[in-house]
gemmi code that builds the backbone of each chain (N, CA, C; Angstrom):
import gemmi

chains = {
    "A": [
        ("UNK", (108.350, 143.434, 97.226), (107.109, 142.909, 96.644), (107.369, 141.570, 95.945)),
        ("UNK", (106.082, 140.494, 96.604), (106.697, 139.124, 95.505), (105.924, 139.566, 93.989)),
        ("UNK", (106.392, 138.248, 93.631), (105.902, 138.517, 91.921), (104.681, 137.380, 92.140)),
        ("UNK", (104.269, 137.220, 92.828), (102.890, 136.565, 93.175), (102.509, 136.193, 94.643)),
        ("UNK", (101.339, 135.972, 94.550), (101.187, 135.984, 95.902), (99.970, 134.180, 96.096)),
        ("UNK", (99.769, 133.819, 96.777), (99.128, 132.735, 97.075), (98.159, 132.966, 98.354)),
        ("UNK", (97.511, 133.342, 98.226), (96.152, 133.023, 99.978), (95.903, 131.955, 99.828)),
        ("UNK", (96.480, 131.008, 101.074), (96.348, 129.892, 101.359), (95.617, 129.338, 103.053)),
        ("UNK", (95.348, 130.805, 103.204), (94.284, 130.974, 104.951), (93.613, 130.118, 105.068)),
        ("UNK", (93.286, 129.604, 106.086), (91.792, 128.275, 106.283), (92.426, 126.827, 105.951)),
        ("UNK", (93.299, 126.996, 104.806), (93.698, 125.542, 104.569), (94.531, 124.704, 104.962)),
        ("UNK", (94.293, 123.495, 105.106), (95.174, 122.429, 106.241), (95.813, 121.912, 105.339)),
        ("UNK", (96.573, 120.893, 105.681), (97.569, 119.908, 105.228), (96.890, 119.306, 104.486)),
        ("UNK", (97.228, 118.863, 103.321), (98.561, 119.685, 102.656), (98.373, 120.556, 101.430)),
        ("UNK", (97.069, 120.835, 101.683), (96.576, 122.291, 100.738), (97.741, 123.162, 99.857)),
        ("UNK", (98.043, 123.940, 102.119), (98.759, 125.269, 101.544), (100.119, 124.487, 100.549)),
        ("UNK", (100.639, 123.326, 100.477), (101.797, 122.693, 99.894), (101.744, 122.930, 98.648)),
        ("UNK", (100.440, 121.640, 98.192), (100.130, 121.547, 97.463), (99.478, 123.136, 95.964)),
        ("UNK", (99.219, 123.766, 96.748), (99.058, 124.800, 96.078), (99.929, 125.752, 95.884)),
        ("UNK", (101.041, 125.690, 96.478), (102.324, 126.738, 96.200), (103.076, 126.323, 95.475)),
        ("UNK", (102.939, 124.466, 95.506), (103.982, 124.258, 94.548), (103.279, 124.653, 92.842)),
        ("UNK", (101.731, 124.250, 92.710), (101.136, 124.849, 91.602), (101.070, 126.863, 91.566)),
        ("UNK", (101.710, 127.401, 92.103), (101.254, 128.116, 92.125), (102.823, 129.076, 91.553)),
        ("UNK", (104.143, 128.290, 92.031), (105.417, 128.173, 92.017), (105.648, 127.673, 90.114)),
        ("UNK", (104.850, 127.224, 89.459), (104.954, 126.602, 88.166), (105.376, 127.733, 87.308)),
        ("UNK", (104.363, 129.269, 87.959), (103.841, 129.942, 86.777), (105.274, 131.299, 87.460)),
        ("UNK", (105.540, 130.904, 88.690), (106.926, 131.799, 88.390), (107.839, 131.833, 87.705)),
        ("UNK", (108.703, 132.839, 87.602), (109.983, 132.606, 86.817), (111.369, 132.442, 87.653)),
        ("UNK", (111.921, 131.500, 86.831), (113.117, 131.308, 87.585), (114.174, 132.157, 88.027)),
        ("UNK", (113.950, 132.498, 89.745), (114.740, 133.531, 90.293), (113.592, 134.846, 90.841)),
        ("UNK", (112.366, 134.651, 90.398), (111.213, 135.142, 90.649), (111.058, 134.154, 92.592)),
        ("UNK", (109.794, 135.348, 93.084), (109.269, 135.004, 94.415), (107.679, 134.568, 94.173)),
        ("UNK", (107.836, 134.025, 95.635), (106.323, 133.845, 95.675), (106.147, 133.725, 97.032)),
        ("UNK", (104.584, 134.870, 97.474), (103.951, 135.164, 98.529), (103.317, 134.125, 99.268)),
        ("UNK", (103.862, 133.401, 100.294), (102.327, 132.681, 101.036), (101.893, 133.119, 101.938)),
        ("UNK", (100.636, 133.124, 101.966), (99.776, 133.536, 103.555), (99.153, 132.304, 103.767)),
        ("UNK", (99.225, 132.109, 104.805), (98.358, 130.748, 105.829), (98.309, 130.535, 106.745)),
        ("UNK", (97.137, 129.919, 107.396), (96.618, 129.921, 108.987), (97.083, 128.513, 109.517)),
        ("UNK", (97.615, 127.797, 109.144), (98.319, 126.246, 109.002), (99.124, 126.361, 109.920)),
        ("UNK", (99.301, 126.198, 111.035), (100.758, 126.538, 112.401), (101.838, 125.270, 111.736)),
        ("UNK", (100.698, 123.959, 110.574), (102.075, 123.033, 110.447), (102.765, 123.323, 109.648)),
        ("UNK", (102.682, 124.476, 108.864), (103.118, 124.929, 107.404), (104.603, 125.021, 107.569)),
        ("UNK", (104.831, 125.390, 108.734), (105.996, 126.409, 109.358), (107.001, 125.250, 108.736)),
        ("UNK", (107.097, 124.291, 109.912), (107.893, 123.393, 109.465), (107.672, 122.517, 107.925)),
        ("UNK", (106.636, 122.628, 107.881), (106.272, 122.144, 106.346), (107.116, 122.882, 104.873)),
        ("UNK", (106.807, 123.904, 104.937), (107.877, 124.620, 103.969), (109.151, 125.111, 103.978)),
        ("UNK", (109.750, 124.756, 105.142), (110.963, 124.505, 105.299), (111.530, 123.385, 104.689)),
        ("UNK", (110.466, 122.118, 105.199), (110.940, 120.787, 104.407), (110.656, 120.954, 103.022)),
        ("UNK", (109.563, 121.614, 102.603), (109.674, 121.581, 100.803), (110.638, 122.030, 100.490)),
        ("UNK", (111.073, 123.417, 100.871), (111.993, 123.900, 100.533), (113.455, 122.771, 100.268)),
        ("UNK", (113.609, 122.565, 101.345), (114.959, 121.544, 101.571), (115.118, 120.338, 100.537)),
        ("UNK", (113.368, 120.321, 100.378), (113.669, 119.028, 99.561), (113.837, 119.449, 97.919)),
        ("UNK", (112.835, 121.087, 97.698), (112.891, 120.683, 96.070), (114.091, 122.187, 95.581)),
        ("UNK", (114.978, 122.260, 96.684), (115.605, 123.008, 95.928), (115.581, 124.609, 96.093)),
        ("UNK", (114.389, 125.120, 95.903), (113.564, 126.234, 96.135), (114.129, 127.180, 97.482)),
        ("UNK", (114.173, 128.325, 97.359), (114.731, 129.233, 99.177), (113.814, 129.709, 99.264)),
        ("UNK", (113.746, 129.584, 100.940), (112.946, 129.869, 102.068), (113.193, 130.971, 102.350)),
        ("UNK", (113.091, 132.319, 101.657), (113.785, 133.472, 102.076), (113.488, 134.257, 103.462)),
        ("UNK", (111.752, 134.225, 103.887), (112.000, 134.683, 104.992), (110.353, 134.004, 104.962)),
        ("UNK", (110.357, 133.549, 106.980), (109.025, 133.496, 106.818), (108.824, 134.257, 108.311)),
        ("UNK", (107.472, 134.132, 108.615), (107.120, 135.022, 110.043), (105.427, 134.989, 110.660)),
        ("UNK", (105.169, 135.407, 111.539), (104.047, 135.065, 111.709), (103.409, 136.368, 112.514)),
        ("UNK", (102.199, 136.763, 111.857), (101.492, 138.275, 112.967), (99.932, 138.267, 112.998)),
        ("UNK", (99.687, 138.134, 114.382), (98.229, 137.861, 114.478), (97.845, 136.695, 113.817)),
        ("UNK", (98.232, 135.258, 114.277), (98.051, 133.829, 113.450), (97.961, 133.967, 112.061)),
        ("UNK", (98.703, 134.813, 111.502), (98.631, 134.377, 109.689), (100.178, 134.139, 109.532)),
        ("UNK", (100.719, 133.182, 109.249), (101.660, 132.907, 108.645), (102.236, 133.267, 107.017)),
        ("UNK", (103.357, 133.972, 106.857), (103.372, 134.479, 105.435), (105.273, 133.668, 105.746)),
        ("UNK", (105.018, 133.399, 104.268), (106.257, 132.883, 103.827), (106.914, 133.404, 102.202)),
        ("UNK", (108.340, 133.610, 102.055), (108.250, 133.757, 101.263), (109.537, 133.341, 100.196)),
        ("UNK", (109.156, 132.587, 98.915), (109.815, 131.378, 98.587), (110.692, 131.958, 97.286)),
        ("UNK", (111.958, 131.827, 96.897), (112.436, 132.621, 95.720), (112.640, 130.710, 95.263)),
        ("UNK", (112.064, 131.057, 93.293), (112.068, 129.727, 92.894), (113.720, 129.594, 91.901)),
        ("UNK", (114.018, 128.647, 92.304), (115.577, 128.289, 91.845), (115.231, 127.595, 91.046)),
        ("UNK", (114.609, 126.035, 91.536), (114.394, 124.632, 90.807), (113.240, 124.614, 89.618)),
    ],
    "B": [
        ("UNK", (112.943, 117.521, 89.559), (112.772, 119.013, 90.279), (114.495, 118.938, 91.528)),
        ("UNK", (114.516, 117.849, 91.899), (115.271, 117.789, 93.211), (116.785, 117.066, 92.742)),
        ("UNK", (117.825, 117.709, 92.975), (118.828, 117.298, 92.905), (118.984, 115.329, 92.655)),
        ("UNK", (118.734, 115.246, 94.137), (119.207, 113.358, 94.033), (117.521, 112.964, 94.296)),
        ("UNK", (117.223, 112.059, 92.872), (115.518, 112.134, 92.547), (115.843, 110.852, 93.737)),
        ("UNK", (114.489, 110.863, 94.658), (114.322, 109.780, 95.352), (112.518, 109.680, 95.003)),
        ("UNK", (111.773, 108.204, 95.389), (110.654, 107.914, 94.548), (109.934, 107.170, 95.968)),
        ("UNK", (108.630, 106.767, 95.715), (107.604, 106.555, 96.839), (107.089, 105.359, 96.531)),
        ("UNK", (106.777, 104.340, 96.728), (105.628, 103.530, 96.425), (104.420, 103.155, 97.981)),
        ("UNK", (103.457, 103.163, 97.567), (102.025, 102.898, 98.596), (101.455, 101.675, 98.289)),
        ("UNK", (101.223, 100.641, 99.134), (100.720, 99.847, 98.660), (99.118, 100.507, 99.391)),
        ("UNK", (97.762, 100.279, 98.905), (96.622, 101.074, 99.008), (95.633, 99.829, 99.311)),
        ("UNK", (95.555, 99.562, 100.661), (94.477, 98.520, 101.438), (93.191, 99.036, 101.981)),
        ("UNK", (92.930, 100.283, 102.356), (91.894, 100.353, 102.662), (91.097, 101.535, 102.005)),
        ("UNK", (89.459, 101.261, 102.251), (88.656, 102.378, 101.302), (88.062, 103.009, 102.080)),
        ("UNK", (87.842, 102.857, 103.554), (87.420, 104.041, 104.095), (87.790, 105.338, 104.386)),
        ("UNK", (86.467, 106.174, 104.578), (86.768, 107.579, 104.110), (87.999, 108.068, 105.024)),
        ("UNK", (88.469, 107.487, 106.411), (89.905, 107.936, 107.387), (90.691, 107.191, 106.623)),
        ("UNK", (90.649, 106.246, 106.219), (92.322, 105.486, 105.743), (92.745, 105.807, 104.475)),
        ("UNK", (91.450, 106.510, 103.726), (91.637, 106.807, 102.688), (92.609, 108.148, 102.752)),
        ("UNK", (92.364, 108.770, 103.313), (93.263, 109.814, 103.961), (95.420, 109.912, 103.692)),
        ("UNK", (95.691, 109.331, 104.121), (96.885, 108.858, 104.372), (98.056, 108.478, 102.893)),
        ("UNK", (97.108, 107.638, 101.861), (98.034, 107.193, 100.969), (97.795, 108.852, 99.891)),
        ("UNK", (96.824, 109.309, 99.743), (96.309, 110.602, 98.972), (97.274, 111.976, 99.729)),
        ("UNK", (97.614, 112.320, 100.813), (97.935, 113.140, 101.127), (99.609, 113.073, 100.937)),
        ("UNK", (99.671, 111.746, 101.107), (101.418, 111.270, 101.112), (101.879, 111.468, 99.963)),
        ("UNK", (101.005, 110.655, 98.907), (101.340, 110.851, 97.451), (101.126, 112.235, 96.670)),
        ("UNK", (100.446, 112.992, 97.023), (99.843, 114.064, 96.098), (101.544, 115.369, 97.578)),
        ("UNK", (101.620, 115.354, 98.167), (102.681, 115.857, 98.412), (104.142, 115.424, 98.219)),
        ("UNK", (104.436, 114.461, 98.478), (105.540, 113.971, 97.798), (105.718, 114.403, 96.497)),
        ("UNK", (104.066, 114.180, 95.421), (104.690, 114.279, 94.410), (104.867, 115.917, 94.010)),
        ("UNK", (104.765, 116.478, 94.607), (104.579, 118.237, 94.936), (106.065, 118.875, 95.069)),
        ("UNK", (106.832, 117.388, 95.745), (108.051, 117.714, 96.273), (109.149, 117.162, 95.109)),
        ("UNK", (108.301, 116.653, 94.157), (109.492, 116.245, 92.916), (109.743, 114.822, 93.266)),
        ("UNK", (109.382, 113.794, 93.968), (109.247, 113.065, 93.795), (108.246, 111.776, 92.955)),
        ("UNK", (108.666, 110.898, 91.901), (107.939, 110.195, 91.192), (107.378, 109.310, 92.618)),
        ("UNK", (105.584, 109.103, 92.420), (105.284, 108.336, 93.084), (104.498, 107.358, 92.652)),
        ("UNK", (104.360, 105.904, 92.905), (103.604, 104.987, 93.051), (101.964, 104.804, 93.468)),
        ("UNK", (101.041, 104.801, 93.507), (100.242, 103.977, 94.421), (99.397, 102.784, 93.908)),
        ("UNK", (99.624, 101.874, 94.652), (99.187, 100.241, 94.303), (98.035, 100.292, 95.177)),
        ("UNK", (96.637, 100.162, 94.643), (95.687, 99.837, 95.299), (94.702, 98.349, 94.886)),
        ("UNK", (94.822, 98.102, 96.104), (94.668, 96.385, 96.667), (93.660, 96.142, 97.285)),
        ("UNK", (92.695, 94.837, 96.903), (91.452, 94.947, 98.335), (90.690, 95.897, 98.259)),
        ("UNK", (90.421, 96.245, 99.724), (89.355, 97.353, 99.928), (89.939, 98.664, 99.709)),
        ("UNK", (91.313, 99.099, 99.360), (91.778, 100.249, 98.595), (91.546, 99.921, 97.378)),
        ("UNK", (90.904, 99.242, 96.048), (90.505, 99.566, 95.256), (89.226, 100.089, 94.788)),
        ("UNK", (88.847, 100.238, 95.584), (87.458, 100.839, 95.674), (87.529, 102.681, 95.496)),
        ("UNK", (88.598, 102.820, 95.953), (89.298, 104.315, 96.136), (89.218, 105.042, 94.542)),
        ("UNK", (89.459, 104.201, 93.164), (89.481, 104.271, 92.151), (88.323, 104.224, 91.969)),
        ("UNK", (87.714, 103.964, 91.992), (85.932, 104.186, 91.178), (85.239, 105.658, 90.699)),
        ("UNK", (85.035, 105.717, 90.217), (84.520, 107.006, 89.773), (83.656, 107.839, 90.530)),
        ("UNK", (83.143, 107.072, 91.033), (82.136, 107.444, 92.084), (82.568, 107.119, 93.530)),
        ("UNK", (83.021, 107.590, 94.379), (83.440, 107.648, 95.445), (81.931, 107.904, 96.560)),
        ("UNK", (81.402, 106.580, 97.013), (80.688, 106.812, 98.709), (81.772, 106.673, 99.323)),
        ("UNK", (82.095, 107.365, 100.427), (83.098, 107.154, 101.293), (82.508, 107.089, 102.910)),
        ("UNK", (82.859, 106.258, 103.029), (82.370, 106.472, 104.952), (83.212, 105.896, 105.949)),
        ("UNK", (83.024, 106.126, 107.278), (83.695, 105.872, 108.186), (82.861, 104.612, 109.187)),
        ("UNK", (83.364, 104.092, 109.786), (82.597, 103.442, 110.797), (83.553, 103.134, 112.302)),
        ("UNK", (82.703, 103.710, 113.118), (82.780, 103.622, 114.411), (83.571, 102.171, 115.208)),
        ("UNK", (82.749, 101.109, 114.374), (82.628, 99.641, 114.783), (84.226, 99.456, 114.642)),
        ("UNK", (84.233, 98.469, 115.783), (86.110, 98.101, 115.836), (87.459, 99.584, 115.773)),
        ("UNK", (86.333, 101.111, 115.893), (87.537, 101.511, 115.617), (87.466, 102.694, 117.295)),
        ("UNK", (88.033, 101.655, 118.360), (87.515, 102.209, 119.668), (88.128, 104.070, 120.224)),
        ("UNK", (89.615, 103.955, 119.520), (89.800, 105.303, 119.457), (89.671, 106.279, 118.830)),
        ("UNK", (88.517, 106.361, 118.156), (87.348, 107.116, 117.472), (86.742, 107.729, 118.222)),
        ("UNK", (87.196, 109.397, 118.260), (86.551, 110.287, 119.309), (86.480, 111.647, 118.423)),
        ("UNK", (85.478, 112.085, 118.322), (85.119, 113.014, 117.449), (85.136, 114.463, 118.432)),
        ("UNK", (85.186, 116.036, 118.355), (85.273, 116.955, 119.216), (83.730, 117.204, 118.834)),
        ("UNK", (82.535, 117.420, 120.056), (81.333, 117.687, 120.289), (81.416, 118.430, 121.503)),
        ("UNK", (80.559, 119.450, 121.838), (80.314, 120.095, 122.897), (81.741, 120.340, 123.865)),
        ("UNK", (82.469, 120.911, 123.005), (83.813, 120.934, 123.720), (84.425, 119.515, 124.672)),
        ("UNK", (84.174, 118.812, 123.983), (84.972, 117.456, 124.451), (84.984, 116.646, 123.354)),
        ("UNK", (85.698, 115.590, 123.422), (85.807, 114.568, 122.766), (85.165, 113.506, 123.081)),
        ("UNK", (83.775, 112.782, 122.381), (83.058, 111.930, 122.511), (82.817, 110.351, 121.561)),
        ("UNK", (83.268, 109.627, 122.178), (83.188, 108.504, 121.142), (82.097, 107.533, 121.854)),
        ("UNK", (81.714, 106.494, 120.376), (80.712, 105.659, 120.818), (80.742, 104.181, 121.248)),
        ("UNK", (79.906, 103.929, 122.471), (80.156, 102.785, 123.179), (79.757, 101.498, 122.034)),
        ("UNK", (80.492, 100.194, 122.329), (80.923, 99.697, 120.976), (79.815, 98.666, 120.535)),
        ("UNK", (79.000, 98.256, 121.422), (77.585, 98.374, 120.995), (76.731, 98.849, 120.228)),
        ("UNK", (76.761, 100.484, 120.752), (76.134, 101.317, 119.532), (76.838, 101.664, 118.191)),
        ("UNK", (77.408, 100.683, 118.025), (78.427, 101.080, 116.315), (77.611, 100.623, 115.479)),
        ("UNK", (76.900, 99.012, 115.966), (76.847, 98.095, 115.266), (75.138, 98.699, 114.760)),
        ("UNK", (74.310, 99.479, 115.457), (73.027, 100.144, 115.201), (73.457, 100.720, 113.552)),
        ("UNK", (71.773, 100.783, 112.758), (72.016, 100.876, 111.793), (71.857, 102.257, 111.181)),
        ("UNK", (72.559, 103.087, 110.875), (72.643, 104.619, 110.574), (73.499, 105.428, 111.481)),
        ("UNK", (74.320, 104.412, 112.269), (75.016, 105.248, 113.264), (76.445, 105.345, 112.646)),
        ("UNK", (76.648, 104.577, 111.149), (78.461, 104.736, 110.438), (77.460, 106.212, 109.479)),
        ("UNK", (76.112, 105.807, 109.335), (75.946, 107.317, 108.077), (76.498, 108.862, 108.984)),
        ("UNK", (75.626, 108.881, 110.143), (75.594, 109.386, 110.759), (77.292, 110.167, 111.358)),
        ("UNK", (78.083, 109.483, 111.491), (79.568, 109.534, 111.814), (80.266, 110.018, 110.801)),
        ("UNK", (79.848, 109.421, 109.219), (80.276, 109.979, 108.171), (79.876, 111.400, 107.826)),
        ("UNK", (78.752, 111.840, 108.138), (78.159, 112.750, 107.708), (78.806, 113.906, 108.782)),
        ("UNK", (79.121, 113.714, 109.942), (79.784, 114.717, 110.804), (81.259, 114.739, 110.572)),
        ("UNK", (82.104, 114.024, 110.086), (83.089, 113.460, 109.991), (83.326, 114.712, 108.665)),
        ("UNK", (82.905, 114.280, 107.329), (82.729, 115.369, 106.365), (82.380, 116.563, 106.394)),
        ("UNK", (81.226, 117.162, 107.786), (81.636, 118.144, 107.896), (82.468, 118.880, 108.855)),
        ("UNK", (83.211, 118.028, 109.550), (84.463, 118.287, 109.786), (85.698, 118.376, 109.427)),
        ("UNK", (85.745, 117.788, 108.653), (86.700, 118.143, 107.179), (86.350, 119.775, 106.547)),
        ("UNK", (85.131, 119.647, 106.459), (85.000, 120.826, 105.581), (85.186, 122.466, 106.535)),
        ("UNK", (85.151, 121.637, 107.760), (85.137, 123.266, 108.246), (86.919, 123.641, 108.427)),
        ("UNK", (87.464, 122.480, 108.887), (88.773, 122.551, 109.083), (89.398, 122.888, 107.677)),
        ("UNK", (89.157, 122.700, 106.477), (89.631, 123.012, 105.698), (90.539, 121.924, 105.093)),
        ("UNK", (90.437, 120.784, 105.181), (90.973, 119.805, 104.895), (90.346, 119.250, 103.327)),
        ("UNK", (91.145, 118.922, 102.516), (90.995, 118.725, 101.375), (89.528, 117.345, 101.535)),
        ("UNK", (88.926, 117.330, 100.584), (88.189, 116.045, 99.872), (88.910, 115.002, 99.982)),
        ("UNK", (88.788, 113.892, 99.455), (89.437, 112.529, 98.828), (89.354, 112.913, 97.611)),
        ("UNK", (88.248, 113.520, 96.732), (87.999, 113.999, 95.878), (88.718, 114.734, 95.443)),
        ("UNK", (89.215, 115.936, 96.023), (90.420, 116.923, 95.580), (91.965, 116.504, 95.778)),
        ("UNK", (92.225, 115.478, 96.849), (93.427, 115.053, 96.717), (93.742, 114.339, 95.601)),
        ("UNK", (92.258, 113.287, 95.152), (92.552, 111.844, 93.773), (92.497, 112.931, 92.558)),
        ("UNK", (91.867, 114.017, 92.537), (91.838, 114.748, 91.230), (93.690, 115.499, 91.365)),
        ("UNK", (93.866, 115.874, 92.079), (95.442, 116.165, 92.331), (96.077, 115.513, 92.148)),
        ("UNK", (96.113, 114.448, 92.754), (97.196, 113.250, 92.411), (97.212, 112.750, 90.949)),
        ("UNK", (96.388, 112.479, 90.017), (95.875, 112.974, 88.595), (96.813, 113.877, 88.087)),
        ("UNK", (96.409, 115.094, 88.359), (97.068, 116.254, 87.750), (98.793, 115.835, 87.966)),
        ("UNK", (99.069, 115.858, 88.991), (100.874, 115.792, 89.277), (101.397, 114.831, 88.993)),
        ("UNK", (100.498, 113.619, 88.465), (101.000, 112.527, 87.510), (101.641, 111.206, 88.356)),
        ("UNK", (100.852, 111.591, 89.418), (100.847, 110.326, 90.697), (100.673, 108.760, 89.397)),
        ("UNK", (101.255, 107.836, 89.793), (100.972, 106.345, 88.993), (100.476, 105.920, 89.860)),
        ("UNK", (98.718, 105.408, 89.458), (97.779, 104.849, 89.794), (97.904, 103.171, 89.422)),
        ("UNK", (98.053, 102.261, 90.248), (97.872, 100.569, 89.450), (96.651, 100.451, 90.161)),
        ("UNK", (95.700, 100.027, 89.814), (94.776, 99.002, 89.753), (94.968, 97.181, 89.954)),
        ("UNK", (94.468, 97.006, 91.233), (95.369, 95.524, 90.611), (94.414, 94.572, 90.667)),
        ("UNK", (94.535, 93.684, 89.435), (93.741, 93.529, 88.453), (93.022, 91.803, 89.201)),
        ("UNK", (94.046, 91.413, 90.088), (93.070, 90.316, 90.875), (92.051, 90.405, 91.876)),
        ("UNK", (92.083, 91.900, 92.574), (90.905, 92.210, 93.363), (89.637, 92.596, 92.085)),
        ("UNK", (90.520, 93.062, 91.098), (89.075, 93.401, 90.062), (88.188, 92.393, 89.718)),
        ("UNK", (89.343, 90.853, 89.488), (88.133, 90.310, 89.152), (87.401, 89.698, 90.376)),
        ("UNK", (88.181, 89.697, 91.422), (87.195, 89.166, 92.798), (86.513, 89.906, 92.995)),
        ("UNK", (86.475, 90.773, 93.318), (85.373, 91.948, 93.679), (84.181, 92.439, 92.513)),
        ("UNK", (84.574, 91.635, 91.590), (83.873, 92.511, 90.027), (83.519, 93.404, 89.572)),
        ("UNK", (84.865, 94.442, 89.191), (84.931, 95.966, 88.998), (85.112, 95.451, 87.367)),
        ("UNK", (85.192, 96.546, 86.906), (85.238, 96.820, 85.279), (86.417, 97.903, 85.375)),
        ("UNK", (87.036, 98.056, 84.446), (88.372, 99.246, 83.995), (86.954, 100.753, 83.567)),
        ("UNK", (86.011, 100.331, 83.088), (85.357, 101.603, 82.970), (84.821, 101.865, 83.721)),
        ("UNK", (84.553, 101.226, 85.542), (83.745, 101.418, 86.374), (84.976, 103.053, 87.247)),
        ("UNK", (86.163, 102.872, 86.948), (87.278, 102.985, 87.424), (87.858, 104.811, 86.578)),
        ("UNK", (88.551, 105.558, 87.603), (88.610, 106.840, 86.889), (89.750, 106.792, 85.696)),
        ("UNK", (89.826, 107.566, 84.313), (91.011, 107.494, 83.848), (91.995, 107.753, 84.188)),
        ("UNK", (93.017, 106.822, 83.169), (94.362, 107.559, 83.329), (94.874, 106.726, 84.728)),
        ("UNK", (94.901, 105.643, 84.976), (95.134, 104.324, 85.962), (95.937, 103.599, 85.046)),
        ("UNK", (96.918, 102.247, 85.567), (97.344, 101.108, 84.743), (96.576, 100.230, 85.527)),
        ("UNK", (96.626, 99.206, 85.120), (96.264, 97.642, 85.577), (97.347, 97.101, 86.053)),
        ("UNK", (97.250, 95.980, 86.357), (98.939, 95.477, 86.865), (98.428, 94.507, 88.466)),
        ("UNK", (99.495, 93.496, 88.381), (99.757, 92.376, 89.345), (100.649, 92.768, 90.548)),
        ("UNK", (101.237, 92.098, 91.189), (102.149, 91.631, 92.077), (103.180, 92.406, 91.341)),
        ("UNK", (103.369, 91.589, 90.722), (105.543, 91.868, 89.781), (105.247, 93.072, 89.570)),
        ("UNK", (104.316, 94.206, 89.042), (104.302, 95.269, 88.702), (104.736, 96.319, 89.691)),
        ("UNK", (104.083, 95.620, 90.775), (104.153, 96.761, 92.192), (105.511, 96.361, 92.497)),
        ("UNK", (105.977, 95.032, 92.867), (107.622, 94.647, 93.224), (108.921, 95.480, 92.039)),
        ("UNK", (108.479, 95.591, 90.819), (109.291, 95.965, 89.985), (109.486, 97.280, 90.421)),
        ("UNK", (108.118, 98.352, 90.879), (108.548, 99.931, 91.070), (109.100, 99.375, 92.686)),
        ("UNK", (108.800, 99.262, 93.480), (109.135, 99.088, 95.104), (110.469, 98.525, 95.075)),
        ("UNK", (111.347, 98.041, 94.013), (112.613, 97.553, 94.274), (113.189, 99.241, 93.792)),
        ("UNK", (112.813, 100.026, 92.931), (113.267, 100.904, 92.537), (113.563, 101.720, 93.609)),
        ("UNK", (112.161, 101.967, 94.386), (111.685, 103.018, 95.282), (112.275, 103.424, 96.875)),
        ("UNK", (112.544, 104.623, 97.235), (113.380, 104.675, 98.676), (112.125, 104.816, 99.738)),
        ("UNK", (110.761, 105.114, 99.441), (110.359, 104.589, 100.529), (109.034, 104.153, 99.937)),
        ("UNK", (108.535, 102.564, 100.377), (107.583, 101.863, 99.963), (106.882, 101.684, 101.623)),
        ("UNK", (105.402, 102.119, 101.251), (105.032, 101.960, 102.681), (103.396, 101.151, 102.154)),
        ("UNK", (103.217, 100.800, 103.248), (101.611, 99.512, 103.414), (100.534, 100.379, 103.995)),
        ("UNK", (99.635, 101.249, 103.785), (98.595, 101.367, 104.375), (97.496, 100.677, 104.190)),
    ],
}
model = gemmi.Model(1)
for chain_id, residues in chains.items():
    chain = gemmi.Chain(chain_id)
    for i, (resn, *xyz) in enumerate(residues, 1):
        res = gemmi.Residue()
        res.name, res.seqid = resn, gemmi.SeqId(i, " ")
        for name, pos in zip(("N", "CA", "C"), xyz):
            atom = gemmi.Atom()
            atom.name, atom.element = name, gemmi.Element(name[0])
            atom.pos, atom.b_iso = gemmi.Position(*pos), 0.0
            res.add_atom(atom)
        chain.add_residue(res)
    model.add_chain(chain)
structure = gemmi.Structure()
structure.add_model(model)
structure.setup_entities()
């Protein structure tokens, strides 16, 4: 179970980003966080956030076009 | 936020509602990503700052402008650009194509970029050519010249021109 979760469905670039990283504020460090999104660019998109701010990409996947990702916060 | 801080600068040329697009999405993610960012808006990108945002698109001169209608992609012959209600008209489908796709505002990206502490310049020789006022303009902007924008862009690892 994450320690939060984010519905980020429907939203395009760079929404779902933009809102995980606000959404990533109110975790705690070493804490997770849930994304769901219908974004096919997300995929590679939060890989690159990841890469860039530090943050792990612990697992992401995709079933019936919803994309869920899920991010443990380091940074 | 990021190990080795790297920084952005935009220089911000245009105010229509597509070009407006580009420097807002770059900056308000970047700065998402822990990067300090810039944006210098110049010309017809200062208009982008106003408090009041009309935003529109126009057809005219922009020939690969093809919108999805009736399951195809239809754009307008370049004649009919120049007719009068045919940029409202483009804008008005244009926005709600944004809205169905789910694509942010200009509105929700400039209020974002705000929040994440994006640096807004204003630059202050289109203000007085154009004759804007600092209160016509949203808070929480600087003013600033040439040297202002060269001083962050010598700093910055990637400075780009839209």
């Amino acid at each position: 179970m994450a320690d939060a979760t984010l519905d980020a469905k429907g939203l395009n670039c760079p929404l779902p980003i933009l809102k995980a990283r606000k959404a990533l504020k109110d975790v705690n460090d070493g804490g997770t966080l849930e994304i769901l999104a219908t974004d096919p660019g997300a995929i590679a998109d939060f890989q690159a956030f990841c890469r860039q701010t530090g943050n792990e990409l612990m697992e992401h996947s995709e079933d019936d076009g919803i994309y869920r990702f899920l991010i443990k916060k380091v940074a | 936020m990021s190990a080795e801080e790297k920084s952005m600068s935009i220089i911000v040329t245009k105010g229509s509602l597509d070009w407006a697009y580009p420097p807002f999405i770059l900056a308000t993610t970047a700065a998402a990503m822990g990067l300090p960012v810039t944006l210098f808006f110049t010309f017809y990108g200062l208009p982008l700052l106003l408090k009041d945002l009309k935003l529109q698109v126009t057809a005219s001169g922009n020939p690969a402008m093809k919108m999805p209608m009736m399951g195809m992609h239809m754009g307008l012959p370049n004649l009919l650009t120049a007719v009068p209600g045919v940029d409202a008209a483009c804008s008005v489908m244009m926005k709600n194509l944004i809205k169905k796709k789910g694509v942010a505002s200009i509105e929700e990206l400039r209020d974002m970029a705000v929040e994440i502490d994006v640096r807004m310049i204003a630059c202050q020789m289109t203000m007085d050519l154009f004759e804007y006022d600092k209160e016509d303009m949203i808070d929480g902007i600087d003013i600033g010249g040439a040297a202002t924008y060269i001083e962050c862009a010598t700093k910055a690892d990637i400075n780009l021109f839209i």
